[in-house]
Residue frames as a rotation matrix with the C-alpha (Angstrom) as fourth column:
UNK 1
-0.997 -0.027 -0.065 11.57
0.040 -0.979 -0.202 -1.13
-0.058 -0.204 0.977 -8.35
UNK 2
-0.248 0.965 0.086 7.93
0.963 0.256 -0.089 -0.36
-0.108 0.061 -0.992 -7.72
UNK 3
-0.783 0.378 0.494 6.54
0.006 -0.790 0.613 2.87
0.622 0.483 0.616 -9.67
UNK 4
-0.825 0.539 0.169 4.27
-0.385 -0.317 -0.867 5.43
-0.414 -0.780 0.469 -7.41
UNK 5
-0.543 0.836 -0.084 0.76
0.539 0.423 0.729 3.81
0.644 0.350 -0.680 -7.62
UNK 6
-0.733 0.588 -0.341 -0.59
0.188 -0.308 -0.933 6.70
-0.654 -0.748 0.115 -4.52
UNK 7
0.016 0.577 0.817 -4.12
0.834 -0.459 0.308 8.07
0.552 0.676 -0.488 -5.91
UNK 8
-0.349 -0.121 0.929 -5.14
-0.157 -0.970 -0.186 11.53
0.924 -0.210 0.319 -4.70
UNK 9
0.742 0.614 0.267 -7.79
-0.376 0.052 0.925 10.08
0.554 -0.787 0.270 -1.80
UNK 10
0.519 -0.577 -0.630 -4.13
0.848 0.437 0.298 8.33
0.103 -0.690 0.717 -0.08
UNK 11
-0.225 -0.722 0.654 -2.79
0.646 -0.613 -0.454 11.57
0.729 0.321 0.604 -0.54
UNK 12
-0.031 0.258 0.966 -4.92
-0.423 -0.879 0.221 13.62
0.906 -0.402 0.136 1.00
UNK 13
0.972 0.232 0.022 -5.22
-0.053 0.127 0.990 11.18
0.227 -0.964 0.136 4.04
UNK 14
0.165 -0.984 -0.062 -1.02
0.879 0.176 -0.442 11.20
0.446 0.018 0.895 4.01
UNK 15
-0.618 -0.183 0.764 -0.88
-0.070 -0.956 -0.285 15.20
0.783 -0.230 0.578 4.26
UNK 16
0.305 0.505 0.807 -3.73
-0.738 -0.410 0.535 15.44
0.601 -0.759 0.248 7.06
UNK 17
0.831 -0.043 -0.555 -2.02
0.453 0.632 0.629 12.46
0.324 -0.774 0.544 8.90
UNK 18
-0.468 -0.883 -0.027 1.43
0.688 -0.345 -0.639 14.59
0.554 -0.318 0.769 8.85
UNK 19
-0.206 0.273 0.940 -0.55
-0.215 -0.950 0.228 17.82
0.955 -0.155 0.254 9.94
UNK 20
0.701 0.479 0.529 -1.44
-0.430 -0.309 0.848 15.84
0.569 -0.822 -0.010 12.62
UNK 21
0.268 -0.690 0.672 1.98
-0.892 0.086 0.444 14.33
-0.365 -0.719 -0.592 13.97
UNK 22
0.787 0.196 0.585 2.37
-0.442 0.841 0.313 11.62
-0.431 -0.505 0.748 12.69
UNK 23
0.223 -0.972 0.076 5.81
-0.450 -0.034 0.892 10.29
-0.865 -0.233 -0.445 12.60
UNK 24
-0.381 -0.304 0.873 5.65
0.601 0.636 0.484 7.44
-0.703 0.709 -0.059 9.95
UNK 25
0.446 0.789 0.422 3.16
0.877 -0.293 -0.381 9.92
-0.177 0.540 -0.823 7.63
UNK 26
0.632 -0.453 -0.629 5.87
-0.440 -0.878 0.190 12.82
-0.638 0.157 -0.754 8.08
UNK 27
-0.342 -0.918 -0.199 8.69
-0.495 -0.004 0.869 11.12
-0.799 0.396 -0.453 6.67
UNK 28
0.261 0.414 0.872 6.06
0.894 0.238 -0.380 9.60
-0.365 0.879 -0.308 3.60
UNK 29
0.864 0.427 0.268 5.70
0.474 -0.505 -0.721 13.10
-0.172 0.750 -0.639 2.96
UNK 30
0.502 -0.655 -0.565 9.44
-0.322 -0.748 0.581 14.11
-0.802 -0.110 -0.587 3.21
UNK 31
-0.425 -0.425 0.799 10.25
0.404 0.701 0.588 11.11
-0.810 0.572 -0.127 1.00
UNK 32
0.333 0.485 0.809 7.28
0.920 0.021 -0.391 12.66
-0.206 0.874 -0.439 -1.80
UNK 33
0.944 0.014 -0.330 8.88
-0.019 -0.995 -0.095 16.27
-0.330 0.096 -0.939 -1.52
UNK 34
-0.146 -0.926 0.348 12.31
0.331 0.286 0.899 14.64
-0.932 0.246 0.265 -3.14
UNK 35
0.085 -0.163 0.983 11.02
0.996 0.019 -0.083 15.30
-0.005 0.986 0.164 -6.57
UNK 36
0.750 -0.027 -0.660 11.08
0.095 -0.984 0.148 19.56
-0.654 -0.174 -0.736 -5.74
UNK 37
-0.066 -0.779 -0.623 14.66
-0.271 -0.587 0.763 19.62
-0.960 0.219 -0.173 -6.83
UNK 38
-0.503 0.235 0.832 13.90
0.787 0.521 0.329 17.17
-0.356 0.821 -0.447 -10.31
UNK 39
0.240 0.955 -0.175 10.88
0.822 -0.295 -0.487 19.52
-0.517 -0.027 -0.856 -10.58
UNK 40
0.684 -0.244 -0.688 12.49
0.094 -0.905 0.415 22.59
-0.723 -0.348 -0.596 -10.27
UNK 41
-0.334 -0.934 0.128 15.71
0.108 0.097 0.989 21.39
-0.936 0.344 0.069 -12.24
UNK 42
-0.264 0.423 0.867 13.35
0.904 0.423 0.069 20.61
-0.338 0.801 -0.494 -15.17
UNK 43
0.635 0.770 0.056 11.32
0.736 -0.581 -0.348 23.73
-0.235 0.262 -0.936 -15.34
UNK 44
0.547 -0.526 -0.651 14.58
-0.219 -0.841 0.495 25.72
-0.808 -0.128 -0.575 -15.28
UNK 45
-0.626 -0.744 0.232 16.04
0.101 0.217 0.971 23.85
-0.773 0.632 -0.060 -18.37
UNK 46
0.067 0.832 0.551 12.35
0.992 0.002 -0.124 24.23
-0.104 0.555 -0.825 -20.30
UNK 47
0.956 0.291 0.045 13.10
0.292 -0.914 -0.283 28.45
-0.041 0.283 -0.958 -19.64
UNK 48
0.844 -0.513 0.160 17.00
-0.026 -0.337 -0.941 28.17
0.536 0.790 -0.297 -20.55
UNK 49
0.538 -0.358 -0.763 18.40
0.762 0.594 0.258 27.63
0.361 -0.720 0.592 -17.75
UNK 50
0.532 -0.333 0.779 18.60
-0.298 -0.934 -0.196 31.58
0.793 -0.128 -0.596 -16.17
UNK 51
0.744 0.264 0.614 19.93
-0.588 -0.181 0.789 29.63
0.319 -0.947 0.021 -12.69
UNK 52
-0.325 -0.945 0.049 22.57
-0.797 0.245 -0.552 28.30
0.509 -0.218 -0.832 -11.39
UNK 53
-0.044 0.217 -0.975 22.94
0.215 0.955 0.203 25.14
0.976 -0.201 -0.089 -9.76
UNK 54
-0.850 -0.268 -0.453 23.66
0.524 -0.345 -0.779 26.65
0.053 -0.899 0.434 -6.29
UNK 55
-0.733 0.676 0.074 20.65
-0.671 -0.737 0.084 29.13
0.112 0.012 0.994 -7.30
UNK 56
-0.129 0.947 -0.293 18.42
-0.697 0.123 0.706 26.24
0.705 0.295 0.645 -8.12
UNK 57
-0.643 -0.131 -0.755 19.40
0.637 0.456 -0.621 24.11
0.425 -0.881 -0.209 -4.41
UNK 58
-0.976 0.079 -0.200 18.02
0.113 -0.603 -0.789 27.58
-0.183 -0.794 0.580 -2.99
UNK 59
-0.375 0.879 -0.296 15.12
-0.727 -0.080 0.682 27.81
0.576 0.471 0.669 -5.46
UNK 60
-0.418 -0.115 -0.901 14.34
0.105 0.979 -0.173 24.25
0.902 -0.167 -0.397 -4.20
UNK 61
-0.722 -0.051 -0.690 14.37
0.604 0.439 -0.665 24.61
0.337 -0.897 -0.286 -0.62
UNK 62
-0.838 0.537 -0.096 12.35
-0.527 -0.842 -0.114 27.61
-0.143 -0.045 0.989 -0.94
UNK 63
-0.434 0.828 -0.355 9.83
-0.675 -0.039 0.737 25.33
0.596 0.559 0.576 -2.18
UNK 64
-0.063 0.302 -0.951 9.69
0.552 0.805 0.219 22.57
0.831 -0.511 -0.217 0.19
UNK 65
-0.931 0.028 -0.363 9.54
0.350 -0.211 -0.913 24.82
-0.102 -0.977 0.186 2.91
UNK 66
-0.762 0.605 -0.230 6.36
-0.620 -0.579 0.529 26.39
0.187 0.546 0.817 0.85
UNK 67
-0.358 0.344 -0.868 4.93
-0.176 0.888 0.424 22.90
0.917 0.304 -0.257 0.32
UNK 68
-0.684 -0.214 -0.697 5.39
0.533 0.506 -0.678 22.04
0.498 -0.835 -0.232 3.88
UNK 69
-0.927 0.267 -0.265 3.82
0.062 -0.587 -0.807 25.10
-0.371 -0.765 0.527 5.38
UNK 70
-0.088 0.913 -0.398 0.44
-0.996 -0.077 0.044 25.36
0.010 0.401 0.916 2.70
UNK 71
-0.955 -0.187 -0.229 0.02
-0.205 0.977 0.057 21.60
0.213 0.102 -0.972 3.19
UNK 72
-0.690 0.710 0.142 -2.74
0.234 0.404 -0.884 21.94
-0.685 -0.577 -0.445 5.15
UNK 73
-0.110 0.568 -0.815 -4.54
-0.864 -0.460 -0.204 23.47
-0.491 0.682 0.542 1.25
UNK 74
-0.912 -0.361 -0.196 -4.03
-0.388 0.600 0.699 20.34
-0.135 0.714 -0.687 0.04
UNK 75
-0.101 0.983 0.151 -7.43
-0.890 -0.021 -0.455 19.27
-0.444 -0.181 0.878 -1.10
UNK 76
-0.610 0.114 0.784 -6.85
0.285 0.955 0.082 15.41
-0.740 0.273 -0.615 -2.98
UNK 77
0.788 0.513 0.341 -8.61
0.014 0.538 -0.843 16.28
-0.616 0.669 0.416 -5.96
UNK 78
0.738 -0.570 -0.360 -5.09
-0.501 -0.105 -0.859 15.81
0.452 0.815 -0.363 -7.80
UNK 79
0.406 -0.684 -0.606 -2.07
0.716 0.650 -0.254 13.47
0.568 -0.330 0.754 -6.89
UNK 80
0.765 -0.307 -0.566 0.03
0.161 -0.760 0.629 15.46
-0.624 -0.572 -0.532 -4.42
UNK 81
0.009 -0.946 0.323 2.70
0.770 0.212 0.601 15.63
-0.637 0.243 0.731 -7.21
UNK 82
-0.245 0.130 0.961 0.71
0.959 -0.115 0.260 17.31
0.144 0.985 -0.096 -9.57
UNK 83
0.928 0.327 -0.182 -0.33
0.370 -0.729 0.577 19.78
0.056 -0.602 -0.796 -6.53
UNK 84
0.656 -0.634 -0.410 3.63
0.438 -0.123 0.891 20.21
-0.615 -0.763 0.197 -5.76
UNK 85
-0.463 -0.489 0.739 4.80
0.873 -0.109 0.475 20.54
-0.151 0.866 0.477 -9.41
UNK 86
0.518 0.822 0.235 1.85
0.719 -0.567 0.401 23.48
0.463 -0.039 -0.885 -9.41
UNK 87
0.968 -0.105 -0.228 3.42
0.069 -0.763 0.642 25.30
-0.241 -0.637 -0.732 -6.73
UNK 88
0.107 -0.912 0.396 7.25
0.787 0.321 0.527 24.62
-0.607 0.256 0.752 -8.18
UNK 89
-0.498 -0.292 0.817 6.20
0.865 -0.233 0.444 26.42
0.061 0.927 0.369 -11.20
UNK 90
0.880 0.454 -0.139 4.40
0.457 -0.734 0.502 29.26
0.126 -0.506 -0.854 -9.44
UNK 91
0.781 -0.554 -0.288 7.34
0.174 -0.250 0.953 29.77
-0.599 -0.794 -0.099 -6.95
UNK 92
0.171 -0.759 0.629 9.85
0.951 0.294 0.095 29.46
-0.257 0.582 0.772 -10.39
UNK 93
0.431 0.605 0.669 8.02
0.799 -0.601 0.029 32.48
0.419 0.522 -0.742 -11.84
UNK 94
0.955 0.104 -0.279 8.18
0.298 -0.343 0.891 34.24
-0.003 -0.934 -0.359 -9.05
UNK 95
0.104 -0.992 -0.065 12.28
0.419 -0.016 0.908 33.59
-0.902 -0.122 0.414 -8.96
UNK 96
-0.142 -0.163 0.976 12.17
0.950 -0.298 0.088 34.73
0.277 0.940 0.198 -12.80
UNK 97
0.784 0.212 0.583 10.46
0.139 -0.976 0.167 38.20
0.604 -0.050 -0.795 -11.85
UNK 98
0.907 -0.412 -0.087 12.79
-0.200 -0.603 0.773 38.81
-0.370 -0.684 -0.629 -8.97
UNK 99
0.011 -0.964 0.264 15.87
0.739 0.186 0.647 37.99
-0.673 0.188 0.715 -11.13
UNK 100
0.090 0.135 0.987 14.61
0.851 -0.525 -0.005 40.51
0.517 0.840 -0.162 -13.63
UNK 101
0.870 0.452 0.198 13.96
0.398 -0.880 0.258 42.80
0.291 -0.146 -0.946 -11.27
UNK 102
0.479 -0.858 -0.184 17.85
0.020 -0.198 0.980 42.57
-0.877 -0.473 -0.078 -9.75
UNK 103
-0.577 -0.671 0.465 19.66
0.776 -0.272 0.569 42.25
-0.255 0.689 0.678 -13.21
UNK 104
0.475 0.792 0.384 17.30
0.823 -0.554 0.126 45.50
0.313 0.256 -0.915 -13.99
UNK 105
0.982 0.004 -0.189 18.18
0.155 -0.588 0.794 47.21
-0.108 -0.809 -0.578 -11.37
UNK 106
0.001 -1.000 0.012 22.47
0.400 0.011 0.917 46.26
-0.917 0.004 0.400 -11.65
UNK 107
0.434 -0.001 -0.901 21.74
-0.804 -0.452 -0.387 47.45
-0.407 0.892 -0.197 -15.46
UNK 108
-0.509 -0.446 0.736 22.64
-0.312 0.893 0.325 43.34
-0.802 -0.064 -0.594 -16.35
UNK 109
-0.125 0.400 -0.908 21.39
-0.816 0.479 0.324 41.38
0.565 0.781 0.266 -19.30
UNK 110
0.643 0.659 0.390 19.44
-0.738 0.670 0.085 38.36
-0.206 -0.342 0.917 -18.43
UNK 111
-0.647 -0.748 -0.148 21.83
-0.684 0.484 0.545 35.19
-0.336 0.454 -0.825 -18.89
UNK 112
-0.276 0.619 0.735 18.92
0.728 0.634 -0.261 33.50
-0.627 0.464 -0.626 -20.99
UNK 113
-0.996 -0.082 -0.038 17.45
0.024 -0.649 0.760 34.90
-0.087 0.756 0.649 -24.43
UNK 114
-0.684 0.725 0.085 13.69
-0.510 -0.558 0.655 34.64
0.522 0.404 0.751 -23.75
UNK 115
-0.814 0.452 -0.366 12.38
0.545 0.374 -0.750 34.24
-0.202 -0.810 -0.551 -20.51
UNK 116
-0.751 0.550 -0.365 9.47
-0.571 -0.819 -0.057 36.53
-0.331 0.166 0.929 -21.99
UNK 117
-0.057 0.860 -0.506 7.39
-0.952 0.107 0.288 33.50
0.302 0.498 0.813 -23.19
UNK 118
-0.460 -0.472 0.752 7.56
-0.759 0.649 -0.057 31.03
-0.461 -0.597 -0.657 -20.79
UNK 119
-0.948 0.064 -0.312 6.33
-0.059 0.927 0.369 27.39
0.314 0.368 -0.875 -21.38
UNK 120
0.161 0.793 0.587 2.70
-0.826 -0.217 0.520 27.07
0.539 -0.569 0.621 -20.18
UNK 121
-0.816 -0.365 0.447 2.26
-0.553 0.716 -0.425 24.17
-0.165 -0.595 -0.787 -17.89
UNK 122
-0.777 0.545 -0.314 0.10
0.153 0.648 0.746 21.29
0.610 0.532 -0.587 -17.90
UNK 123
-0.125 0.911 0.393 -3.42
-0.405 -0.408 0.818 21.60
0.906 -0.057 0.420 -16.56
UNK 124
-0.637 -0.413 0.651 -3.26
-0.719 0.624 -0.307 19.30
-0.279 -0.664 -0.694 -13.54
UNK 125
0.621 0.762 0.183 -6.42
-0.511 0.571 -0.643 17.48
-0.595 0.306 0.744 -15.33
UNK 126
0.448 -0.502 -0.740 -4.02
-0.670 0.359 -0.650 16.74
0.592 0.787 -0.175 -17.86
UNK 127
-0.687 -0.604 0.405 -1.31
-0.724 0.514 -0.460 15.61
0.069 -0.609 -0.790 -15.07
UNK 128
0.024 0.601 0.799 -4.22
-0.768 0.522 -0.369 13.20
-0.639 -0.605 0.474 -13.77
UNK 129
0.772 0.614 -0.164 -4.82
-0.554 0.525 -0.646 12.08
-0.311 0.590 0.745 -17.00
UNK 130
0.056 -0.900 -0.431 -1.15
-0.743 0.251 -0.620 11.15
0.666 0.355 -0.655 -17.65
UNK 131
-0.375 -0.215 0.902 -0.96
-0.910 -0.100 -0.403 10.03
0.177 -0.972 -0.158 -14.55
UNK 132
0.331 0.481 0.812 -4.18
-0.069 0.870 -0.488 7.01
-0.941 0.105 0.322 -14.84
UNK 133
0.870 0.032 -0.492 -3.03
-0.409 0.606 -0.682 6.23
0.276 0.795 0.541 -18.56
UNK 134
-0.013 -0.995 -0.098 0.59
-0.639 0.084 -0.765 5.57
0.769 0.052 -0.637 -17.11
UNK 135
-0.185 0.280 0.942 -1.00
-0.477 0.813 -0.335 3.37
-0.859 -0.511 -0.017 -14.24
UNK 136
0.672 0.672 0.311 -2.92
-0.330 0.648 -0.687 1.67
-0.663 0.359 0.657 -17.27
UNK 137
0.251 -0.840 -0.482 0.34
-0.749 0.147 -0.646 1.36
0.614 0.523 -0.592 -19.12
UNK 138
0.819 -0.091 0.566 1.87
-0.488 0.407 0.772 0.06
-0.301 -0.909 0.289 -16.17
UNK 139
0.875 -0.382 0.299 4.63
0.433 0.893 -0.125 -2.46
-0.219 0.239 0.946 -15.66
UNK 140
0.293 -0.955 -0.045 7.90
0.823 0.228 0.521 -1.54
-0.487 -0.190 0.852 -17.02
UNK 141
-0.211 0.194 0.958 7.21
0.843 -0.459 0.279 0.55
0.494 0.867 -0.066 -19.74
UNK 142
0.734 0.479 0.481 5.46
0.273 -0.857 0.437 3.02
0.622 -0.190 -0.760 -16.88
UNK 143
0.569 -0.767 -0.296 8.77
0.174 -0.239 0.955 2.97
-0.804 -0.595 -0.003 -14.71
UNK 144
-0.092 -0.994 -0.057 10.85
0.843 -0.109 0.526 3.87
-0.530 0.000 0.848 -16.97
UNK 145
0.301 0.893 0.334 8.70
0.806 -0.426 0.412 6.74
0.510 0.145 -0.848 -17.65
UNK 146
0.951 0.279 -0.134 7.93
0.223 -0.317 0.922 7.74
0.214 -0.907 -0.363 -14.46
UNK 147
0.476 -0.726 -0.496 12.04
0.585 -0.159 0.795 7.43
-0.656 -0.669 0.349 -13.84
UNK 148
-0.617 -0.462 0.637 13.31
0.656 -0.749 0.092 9.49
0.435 0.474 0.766 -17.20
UNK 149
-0.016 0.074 0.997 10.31
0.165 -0.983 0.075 12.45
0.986 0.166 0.003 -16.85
UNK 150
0.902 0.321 -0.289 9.42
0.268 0.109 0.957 12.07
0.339 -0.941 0.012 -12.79
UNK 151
0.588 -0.797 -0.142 13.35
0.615 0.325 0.719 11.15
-0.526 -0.510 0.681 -11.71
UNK 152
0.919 -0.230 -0.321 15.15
-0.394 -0.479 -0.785 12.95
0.027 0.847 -0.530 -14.54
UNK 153
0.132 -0.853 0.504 17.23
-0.236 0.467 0.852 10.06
-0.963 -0.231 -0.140 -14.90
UNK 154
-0.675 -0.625 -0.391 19.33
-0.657 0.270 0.704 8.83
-0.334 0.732 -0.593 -18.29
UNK 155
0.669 0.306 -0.677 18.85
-0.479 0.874 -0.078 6.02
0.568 0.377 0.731 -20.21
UNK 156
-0.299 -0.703 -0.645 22.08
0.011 0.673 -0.739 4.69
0.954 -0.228 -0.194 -18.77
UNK 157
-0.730 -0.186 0.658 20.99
-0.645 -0.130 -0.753 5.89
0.225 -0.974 -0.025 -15.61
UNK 158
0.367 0.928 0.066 17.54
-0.927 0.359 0.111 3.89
0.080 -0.102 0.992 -15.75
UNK 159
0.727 -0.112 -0.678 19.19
-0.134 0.945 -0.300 0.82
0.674 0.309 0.672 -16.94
UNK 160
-0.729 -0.660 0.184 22.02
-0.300 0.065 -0.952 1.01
0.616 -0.749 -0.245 -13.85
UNK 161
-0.314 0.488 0.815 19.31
-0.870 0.196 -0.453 1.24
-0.381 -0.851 0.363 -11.57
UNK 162
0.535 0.829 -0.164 17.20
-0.841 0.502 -0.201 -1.26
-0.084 0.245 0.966 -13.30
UNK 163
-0.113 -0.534 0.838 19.72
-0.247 0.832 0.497 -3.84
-0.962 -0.151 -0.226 -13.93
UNK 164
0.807 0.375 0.457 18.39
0.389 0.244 -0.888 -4.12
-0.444 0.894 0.050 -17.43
UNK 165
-0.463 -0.403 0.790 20.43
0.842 0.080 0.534 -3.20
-0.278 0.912 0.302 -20.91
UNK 166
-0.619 0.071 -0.782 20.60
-0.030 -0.997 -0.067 0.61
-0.785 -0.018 0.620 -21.74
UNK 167
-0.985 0.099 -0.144 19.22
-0.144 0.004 0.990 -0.84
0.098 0.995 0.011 -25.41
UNK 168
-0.343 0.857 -0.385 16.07
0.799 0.482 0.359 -2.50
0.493 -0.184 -0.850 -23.39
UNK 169
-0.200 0.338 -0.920 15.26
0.525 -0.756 -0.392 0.54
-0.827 -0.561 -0.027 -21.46
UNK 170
-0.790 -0.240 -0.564 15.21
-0.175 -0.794 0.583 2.60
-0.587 0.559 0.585 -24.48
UNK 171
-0.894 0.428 -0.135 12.93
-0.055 0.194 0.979 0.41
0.445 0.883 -0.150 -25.89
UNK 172
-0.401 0.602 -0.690 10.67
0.890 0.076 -0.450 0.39
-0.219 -0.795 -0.566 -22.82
UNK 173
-0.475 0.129 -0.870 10.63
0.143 -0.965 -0.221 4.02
-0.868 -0.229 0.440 -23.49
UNK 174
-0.677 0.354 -0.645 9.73
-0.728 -0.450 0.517 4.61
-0.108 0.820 0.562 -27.01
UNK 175
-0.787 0.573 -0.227 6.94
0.468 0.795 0.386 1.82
0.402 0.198 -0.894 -26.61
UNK 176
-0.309 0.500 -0.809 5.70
0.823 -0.285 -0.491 3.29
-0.476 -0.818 -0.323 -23.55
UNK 177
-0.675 0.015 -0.737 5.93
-0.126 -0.987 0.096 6.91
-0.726 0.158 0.669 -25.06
UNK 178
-0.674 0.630 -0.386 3.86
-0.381 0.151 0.912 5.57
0.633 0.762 0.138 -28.77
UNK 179
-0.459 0.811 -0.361 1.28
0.869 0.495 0.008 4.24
0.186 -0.310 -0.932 -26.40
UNK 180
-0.365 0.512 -0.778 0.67
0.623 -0.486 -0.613 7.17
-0.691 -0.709 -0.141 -24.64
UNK 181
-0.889 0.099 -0.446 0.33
-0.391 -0.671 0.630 9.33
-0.237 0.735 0.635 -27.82
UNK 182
-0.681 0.672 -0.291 -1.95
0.303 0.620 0.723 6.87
0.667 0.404 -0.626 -29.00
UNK 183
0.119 0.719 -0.685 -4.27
0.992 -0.122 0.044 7.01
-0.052 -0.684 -0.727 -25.82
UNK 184
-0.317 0.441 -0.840 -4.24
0.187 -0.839 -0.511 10.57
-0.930 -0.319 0.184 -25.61
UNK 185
-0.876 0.160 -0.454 -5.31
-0.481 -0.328 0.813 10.54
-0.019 0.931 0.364 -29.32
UNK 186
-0.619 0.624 -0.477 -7.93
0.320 0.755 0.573 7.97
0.718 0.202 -0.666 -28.48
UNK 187
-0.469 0.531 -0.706 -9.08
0.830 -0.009 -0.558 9.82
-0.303 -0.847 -0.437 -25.58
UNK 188
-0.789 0.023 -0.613 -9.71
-0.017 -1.000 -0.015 13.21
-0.614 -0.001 0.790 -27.42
């Protein structure tokens, strides 16, 4: 398995080669707009999970079609994930107000207990910075990363794909994870 290594400057020439037609540069960028639902899936278990699965397919597509059409804003000074995860959690919001406003209206109770203080999100400076210490990690330790928070795969599911021992993957992880603490303590 080979863990994304794009930087933001291949990004931005990826998104302005789709804009202009190009066949092999569209389907790059349909392949990077797979993580939406991951995205999406995530941010909705971080606020309690008010959505359904059916709700959060629709939430989803709402966004890649978003993505797709405001491409041409993309500006490369951030991976295009950290740009796409940006607009995910925008476009969640959004779905949060307009579920309030319909269980309001029906006279409904929210089916979460406290969508009133959402998570904040990361800065996208942060994202970057995660982003180059997990390149400088590298190696295994950053794929199986990259596939639990990126992929929101298992442990078993990491170690299926990987071929590896659910016991080695775990340990990939909690290595990987005490590094990064470390560097971002060493960077502050």
């Amino acid at each position: 398995m080979v863990a994304l290594k794009a930087s933001p400057h291949h990004d931005r020439q990826l998104v302005r080669a789709s804009l202009n037609g190009d066949e092999d540069a569209i389907g790059q960028m349909a392949d990077r707009l797979e993580c939406v639902p991951r995205i999406v899936g995530s941010i909705n278990r971080r606020f309690g999970a008010p959505f359904s699965i059916p709700e959060l397919d629709d939430v989803s597509q709402d966004v890649m079609v978003l993505v797709w059409k405001r491409r041409s804003s993309f500006e490369g000074r951030a991976k295009l994930e950290t740009w796409i995860y940006r607009i995910c959690y925008l476009e969640f919001l959004n779905e949060v107000r307009r579920l309030r406003r319909r269980s309001r209206f029906a006279g409904e109770a929210l089916p979460t207990a406290d969508l009133e203080a959402p998570p904040e999100p990361m800065n996208p400076q942060d994202l970057d910075v995660l982003d180059a210490f997990l390149q400088e990690l590298g190696g295994t330790d950053e794929e199986v990363i990259r596939l639990k928070h990126y992929d929101g795969l298992t442990f078993k599911e990491i170690a299926e794909k990987s071929g590896n021992p659910s016991s080695s993957v775990k340990s990939r992880y909690y290595r990987g994870i005490a590094w990064l603490r470390f560097r971002f303590g060493a960077a502050s």
